[in-house]
N, C-alpha and C positions, 0 to 999 in steps of 0.2 A: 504494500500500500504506500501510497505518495499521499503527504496531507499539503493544503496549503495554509499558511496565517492568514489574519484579516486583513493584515496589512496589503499581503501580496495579491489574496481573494480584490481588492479596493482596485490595485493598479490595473490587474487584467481585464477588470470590467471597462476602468475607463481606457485602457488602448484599444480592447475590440471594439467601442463603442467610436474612439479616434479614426480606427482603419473601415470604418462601416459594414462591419459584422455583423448578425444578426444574432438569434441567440441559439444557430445551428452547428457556430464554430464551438470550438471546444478547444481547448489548449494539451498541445502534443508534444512530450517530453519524451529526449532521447539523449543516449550516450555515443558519440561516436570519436573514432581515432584522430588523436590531435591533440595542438593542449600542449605545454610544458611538462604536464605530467603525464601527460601520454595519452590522456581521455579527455572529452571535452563535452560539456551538455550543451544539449540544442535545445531551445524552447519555438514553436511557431503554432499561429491556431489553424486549425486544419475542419474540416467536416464530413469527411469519409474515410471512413474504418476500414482498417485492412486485416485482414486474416492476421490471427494471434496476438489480438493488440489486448490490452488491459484496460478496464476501465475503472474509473473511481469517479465518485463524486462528495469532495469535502470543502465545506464552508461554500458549498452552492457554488462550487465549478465543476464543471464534467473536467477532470485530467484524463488522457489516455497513452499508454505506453508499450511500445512493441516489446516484446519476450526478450527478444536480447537485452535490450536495455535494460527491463525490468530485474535482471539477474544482479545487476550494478546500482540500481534505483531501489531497491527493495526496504523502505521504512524512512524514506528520504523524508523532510520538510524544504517547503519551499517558501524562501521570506523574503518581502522587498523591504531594503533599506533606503531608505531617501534622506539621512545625517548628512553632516558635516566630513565624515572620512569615507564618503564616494555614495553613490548613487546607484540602483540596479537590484537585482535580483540575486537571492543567495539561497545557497543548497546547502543546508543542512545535509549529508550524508554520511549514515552512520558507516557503508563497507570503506569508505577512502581511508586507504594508510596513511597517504599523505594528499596535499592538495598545493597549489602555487599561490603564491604570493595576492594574484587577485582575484582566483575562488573560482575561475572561469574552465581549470580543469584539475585532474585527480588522477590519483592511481588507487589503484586493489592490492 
């Protein structure tokens, strides 16, 4: 399972609501090769489901995530910071050993 905070439930409403989204998009979370650390998350809203995708719905977002990913995502949180030491979305993930300096990717 992937949860999101209010914070982060806040922002994603108002960007799909920026990119004139309806309320068919859904936000699709993946891990893919890259990154400093060698992994990197992708976030983008999507609205068609592919074989072996995962879904969740917490704090009233539908997340959805393909099987590989999910093997690396597995009890993740997702929180947007908006401070004074940077801006953006953050991953909570409890499998990363380690992660880089600006959170944007990881290792196992």
């Amino acid at each position: 399972m992937i949860t999101v905070t209010e914070k982060a439930k806040s922002r994603l409403v108002n960007l799909r609501s920026e990119s004139n989204y309806d309320e068919q998009y859904f936000l699709r979370v993946s891990v893919k090769s890259g990154g400093c650390s060698g992994l990197s998350y992708d976030l983008d809203f999507d609205k068609e489901l592919k074989a072996g995708d995962q879904e969740f719905n917490t704090e009233g977002v539908k997340v959805v995530v393909d099987m590989r990913s999910m093997l690396y995502l597995f009890g993740t949180e997702l929180d947007f910071s908006d401070g004074l030491n940077g801006k953006g979305f953050a991953f909570n993930n409890p499998n990363a050993s380690r992660t880089c300096s600006c959170g944007e990717s990881f290792a196992v």
